[in-house]
Structures are given as C-alpha cells and as structure tokens.
MMTF fields as JSON, N, C-alpha, C and O atoms, coordinates in Angstrom:
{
  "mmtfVersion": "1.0.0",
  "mmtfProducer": "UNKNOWN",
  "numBonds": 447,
  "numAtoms": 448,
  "numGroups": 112,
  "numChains": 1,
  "numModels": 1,
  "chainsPerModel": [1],
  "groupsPerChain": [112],
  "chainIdList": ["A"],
  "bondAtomList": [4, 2, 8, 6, 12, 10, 16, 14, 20, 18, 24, 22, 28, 26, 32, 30, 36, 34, 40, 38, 44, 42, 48, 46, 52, 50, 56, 54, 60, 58, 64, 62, 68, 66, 72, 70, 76, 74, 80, 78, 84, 82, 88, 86, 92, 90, 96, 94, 100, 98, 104, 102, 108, 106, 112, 110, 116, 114, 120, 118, 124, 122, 128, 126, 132, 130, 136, 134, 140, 138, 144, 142, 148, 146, 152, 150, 156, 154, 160, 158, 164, 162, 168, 166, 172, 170, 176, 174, 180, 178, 184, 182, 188, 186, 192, 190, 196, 194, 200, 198, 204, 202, 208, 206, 212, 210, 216, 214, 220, 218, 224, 222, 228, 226, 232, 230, 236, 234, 240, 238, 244, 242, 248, 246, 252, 250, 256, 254, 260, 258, 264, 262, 268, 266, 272, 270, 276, 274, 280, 278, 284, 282, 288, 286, 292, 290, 296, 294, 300, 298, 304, 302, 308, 306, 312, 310, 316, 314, 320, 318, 324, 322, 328, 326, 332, 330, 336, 334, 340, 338, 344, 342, 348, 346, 352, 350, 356, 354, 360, 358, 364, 362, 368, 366, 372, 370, 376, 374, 380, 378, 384, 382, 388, 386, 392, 390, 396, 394, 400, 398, 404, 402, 408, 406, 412, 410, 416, 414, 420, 418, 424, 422, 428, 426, 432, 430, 436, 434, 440, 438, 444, 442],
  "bondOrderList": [1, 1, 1, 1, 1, 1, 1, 1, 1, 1, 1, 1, 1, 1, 1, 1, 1, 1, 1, 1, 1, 1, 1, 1, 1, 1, 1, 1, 1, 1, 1, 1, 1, 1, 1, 1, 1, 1, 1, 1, 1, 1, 1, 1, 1, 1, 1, 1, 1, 1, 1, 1, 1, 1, 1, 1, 1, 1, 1, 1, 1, 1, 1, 1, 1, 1, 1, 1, 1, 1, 1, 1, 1, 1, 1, 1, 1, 1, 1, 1, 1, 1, 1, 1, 1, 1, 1, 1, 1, 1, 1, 1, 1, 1, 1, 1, 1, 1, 1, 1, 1, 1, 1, 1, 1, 1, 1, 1, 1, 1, 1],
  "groupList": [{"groupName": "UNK", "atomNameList": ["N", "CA", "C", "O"], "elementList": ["N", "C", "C", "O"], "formalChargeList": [0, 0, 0, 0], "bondAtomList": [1, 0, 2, 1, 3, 2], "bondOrderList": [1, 1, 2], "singleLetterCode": "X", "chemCompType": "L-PEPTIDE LINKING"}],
  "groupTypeList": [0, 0, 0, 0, 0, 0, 0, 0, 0, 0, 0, 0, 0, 0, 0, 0, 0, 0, 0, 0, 0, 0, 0, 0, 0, 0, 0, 0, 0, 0, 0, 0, 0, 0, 0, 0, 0, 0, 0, 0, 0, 0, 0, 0, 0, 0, 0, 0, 0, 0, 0, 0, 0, 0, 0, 0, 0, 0, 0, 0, 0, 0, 0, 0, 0, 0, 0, 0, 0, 0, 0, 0, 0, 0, 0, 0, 0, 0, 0, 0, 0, 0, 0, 0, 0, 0, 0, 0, 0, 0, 0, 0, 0, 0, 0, 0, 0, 0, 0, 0, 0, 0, 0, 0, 0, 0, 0, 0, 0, 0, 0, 0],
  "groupIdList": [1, 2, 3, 4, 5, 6, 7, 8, 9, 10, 11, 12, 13, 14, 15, 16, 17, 18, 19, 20, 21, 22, 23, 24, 25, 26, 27, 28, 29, 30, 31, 32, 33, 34, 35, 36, 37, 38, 39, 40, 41, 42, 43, 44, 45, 46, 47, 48, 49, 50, 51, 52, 53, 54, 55, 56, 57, 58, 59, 60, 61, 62, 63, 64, 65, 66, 67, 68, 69, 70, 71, 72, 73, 74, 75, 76, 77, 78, 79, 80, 81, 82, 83, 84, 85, 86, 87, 88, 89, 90, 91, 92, 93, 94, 95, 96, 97, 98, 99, 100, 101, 102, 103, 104, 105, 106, 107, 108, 109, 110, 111, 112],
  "secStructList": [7, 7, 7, 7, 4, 4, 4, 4, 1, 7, 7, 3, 3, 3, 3, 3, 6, 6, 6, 6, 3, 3, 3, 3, 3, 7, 6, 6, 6, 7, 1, 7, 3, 3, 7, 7, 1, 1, 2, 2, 2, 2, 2, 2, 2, 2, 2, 2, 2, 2, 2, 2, 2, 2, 2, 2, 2, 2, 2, 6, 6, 7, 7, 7, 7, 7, 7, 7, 6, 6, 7, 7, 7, 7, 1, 7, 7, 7, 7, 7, 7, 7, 2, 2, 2, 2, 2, 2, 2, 2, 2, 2, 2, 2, 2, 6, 6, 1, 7, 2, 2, 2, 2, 2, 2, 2, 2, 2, 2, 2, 6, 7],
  "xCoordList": [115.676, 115.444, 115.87, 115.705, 116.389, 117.045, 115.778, 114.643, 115.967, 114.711, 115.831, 116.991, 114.574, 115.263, 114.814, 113.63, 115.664, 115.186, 113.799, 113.103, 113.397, 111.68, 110.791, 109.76, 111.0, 109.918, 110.033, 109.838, 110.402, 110.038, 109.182, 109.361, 108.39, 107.611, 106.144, 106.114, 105.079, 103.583, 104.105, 104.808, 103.387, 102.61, 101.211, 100.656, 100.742, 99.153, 98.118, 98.076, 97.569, 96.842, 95.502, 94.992, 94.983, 93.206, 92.27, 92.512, 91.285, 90.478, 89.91, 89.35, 90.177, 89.271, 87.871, 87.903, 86.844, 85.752, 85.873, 85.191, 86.729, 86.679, 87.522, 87.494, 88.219, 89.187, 89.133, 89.665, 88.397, 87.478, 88.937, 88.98, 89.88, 90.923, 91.96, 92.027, 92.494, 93.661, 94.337, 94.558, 94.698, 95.792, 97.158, 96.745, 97.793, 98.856, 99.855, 100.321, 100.029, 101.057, 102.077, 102.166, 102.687, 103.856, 103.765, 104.588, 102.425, 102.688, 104.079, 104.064, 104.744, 105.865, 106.488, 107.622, 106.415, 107.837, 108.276, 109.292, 106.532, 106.998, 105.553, 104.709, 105.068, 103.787, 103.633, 104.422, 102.326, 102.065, 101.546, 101.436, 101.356, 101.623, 101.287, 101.188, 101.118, 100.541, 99.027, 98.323, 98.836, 97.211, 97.101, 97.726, 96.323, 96.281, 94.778, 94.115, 94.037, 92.658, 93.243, 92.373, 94.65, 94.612, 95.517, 96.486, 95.078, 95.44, 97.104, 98.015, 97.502, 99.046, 99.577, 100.792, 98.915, 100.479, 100.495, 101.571, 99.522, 99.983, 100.552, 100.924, 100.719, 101.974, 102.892, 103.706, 103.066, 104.574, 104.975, 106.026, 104.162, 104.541, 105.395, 106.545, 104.177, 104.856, 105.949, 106.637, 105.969, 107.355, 108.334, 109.17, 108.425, 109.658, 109.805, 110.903, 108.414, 108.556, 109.943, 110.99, 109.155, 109.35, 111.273, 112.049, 111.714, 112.633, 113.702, 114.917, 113.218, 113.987, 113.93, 114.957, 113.201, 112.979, 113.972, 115.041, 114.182, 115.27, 116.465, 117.089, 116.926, 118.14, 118.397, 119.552, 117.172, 117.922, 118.457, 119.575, 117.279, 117.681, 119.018, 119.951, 119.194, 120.888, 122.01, 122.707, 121.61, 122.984, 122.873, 123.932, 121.798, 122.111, 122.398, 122.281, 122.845, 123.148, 121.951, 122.255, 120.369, 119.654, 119.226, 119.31, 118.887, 118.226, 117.094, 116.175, 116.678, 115.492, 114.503, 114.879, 113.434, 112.486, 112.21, 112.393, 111.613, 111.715, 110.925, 109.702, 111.24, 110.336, 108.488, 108.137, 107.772, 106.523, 106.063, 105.236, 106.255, 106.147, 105.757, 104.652, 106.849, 106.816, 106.458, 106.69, 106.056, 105.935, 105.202, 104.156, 105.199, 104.142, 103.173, 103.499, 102.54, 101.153, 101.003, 101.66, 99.932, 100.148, 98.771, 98.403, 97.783, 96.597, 96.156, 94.947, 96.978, 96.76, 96.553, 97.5, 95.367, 95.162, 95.134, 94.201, 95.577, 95.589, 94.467, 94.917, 93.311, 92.46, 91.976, 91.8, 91.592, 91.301, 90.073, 90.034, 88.854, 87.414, 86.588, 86.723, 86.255, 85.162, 84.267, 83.094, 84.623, 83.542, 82.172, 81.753, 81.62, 80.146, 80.379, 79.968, 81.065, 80.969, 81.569, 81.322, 82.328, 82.648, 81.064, 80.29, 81.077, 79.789, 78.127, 77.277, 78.248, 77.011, 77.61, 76.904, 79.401, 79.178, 79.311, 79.208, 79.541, 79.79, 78.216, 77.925, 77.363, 75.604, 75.425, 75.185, 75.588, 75.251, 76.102, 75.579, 77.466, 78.068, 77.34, 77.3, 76.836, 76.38, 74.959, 74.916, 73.841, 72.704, 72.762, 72.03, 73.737, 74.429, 74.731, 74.827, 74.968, 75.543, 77.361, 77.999, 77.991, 79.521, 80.401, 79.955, 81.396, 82.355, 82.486, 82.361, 82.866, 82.873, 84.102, 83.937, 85.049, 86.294, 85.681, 86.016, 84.965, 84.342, 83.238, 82.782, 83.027, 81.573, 82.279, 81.565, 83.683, 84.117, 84.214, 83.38, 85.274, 85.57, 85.077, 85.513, 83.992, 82.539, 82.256, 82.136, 82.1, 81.307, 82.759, 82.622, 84.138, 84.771, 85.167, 85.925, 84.564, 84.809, 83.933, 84.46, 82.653, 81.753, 82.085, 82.289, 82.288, 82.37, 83.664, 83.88, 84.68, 85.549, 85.682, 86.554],
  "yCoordList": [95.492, 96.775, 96.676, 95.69, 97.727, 98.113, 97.959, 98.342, 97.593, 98.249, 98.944, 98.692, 100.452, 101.161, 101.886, 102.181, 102.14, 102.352, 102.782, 102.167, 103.56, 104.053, 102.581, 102.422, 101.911, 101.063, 99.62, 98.473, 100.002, 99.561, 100.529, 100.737, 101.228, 102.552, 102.284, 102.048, 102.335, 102.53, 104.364, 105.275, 104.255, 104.842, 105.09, 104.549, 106.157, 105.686, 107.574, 108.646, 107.093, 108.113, 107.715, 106.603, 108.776, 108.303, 109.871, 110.936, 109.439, 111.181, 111.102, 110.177, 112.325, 113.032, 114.153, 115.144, 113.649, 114.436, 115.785, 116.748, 115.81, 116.818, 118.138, 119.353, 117.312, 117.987, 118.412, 119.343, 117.548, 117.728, 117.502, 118.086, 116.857, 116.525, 115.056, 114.771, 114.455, 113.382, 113.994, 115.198, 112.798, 113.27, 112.12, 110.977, 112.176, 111.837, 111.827, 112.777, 109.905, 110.218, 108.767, 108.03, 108.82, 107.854, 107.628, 108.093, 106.665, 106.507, 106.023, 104.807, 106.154, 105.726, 106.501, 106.527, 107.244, 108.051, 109.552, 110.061, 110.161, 111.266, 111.759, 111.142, 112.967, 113.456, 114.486, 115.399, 114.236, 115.542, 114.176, 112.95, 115.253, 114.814, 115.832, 117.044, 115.192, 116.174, 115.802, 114.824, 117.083, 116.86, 117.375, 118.433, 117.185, 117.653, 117.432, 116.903, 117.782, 117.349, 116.022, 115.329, 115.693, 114.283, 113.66, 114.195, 112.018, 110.954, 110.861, 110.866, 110.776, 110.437, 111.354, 111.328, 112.504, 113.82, 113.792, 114.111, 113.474, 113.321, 112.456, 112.69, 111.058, 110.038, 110.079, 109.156, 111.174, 111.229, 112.014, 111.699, 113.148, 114.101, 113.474, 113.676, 112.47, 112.305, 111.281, 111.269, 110.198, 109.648, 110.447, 110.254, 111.129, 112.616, 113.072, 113.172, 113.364, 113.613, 112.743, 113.127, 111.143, 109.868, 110.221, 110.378, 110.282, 110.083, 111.411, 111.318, 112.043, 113.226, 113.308, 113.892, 112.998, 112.653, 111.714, 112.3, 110.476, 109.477, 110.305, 110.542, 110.862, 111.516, 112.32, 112.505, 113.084, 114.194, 113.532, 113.681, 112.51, 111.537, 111.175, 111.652, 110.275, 109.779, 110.751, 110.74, 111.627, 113.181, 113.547, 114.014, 113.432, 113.81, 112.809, 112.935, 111.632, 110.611, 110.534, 110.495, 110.53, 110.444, 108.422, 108.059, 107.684, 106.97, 106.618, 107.334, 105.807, 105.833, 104.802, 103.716, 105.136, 104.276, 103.13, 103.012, 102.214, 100.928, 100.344, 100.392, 99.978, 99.688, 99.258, 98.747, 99.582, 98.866, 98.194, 97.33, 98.256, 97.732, 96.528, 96.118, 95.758, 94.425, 93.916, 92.708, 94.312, 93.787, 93.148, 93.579, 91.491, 90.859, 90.719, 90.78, 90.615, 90.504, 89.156, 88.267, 88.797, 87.535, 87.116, 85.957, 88.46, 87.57, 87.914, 88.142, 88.08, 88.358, 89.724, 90.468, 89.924, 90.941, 91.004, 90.268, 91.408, 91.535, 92.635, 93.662, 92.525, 93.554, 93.759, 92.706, 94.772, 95.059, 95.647, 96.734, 94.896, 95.559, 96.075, 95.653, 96.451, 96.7, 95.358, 95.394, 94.321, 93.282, 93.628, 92.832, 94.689, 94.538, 94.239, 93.154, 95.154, 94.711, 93.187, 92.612, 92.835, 91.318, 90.529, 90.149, 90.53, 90.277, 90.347, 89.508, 91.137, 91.625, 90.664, 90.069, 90.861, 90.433, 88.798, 88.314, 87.918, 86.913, 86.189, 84.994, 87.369, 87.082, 86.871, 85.799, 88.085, 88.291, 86.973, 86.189, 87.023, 85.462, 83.891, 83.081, 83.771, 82.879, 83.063, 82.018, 83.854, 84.144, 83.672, 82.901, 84.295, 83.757, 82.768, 82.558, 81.886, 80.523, 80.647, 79.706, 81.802, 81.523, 81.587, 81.647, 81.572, 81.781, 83.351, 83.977, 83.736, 85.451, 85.756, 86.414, 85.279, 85.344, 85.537, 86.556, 84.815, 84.74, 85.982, 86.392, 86.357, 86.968, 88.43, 89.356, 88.83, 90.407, 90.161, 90.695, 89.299, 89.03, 89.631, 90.567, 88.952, 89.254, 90.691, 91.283, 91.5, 92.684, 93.555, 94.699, 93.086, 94.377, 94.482, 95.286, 93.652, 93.314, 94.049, 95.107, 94.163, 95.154, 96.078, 96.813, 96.457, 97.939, 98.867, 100.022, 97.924, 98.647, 98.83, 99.555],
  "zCoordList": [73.878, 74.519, 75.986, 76.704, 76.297, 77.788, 79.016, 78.733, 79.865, 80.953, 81.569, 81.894, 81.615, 82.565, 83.879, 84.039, 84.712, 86.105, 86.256, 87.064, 85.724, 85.816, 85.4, 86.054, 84.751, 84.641, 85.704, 85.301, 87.153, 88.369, 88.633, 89.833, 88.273, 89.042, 88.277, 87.069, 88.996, 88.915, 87.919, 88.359, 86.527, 86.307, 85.727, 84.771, 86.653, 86.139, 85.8, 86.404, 84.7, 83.949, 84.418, 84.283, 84.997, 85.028, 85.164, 85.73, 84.454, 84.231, 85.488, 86.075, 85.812, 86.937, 86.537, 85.808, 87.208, 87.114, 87.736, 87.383, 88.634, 89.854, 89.162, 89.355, 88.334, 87.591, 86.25, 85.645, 85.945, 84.2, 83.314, 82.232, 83.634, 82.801, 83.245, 84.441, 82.53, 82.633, 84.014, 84.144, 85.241, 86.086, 85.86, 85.661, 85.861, 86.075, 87.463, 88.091, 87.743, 89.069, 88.697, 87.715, 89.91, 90.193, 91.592, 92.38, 92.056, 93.212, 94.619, 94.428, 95.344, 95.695, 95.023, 95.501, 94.078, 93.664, 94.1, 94.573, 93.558, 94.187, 94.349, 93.699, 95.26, 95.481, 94.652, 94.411, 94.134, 93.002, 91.389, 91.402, 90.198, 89.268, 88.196, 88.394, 87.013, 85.926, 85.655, 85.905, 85.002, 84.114, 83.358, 83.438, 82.064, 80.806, 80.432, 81.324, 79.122, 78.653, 77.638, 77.111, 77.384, 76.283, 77.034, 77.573, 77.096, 78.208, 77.492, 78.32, 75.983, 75.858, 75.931, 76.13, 75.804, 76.32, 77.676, 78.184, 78.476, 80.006, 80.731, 81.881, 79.98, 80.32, 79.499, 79.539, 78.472, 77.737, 78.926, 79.485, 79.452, 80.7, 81.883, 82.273, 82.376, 83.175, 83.549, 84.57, 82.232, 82.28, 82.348, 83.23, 81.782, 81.544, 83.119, 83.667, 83.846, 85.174, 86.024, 86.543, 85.789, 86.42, 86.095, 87.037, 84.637, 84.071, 84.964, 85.139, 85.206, 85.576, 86.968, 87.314, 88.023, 89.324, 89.076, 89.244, 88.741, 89.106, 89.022, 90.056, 87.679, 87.534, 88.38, 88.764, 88.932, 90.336, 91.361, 91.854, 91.775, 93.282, 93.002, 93.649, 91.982, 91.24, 92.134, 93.148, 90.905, 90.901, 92.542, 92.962, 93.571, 94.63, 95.57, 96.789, 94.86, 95.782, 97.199, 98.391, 96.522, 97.461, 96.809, 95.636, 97.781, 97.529, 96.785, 97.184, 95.828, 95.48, 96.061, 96.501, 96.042, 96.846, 95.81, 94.598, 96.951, 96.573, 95.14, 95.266, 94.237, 92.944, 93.424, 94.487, 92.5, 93.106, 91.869, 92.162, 90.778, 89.468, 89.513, 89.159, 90.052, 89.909, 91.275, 91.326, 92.216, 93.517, 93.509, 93.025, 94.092, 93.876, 95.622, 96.808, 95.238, 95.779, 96.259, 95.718, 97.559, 98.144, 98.221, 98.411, 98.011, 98.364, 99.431, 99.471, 100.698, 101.817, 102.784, 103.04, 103.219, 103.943, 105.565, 105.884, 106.444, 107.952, 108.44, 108.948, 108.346, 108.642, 109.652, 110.264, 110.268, 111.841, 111.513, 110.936, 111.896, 112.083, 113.356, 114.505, 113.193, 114.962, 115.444, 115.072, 116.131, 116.837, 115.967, 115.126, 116.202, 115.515, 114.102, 113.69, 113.171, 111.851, 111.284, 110.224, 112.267, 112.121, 112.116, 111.238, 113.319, 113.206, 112.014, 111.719, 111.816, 110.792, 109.189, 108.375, 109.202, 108.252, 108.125, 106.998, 109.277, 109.309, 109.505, 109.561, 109.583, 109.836, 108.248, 107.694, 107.659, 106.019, 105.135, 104.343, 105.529, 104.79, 104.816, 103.89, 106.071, 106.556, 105.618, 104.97, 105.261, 104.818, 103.344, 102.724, 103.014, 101.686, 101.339, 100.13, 102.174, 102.034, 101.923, 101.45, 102.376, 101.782, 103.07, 104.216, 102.798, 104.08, 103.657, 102.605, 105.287, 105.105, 103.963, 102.936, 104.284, 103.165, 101.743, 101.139, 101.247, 99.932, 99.64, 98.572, 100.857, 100.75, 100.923, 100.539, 101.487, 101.639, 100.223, 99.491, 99.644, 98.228, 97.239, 96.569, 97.17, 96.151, 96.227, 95.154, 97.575, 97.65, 97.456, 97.025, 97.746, 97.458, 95.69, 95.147, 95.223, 93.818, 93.6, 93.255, 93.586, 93.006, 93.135, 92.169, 94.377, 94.887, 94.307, 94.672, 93.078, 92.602, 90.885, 90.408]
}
C-alpha cells in the first residue's frame, strides 16, 4: 500500500460535550473541522476534508505545512514559571520525596 501525502497529518475524532456530537480536525492543516453524532462518518469526513485541502494547496502551488504525524518528540520541555510557583512546587517535590522533574511528571499525568 501507497502512503499518501495526508497520512503525515494528525487526524483526530473526539466527542464533545459542549457540542453533544463527534468533532473532527487536522491540527497544523487547516482551522475548522467537521462534526457529526457517529465517530466513522466523521473521520471518513474528514479525511476527504484532509484529502481535498492537500489537492487545493497542490493545484495552487501553495505550500503545505510541515507533516506532524510522524514528528518525533524529545521529552523535553523549556518552561517559564513565576519564582513563586517554582518554588511551592520544588517545596511539594521535596515533601514527596521526588525530584521536581518527577513530581510535575506524575501530576501532569493525572491531570490528563
């Protein structure tokens, strides 16, 4: 089987409460998406979207943005906090017994 240009592209189906139905997007590709009440007619949707967004950019000799599919990931974050919350949480890591590294770790894991 071929890979083809769309499957460098995030797509992602997830129900919305707010919405009371399936949304559908392509982050990096384009803004917007579809929604439907059944999760596979709304990623047959919006591949077709995905599939036809490439072909326009193509035909207009616009660039396409950069794949995110496969982008790999390092692990690494550069984060900028406020002095106090450094603080509080390098109090709470320490309480814990962990290094703060381990201890954002842990809590942003729950929290998703």
């Amino acid at each position: 089987m071929n890979k083809k240009i769309s499957d460098n592209y995030f797509k992602i189906v997830e129900w919305s409460e707010e919405d009371n139905c399936y949304v559908g997007s392509a982050p990096g590709l384009f803004i917007g998406g579809v929604h439907g009440k059944k999760q596979d007619k709304v990623f047959k949707e919006l591949c077709d979207i995905v599939e036809e967004t490439i072909a326009i950019m193509l035909k207009d000799g616009r660039p396409l943005p950069k794949g995110n599919f496969n982008k790999k990931f390092s692990g690494k974050i550069a984060l900028r906090i406020p002095p106090e919350l450094h603080k509080v949480l390098a109090v709470k890591a320490m309480q814990e017994g962990e290094s703060i590294n381990k201890y954002i770790v842990h809590n942003l894991s729950m929290a998703i």
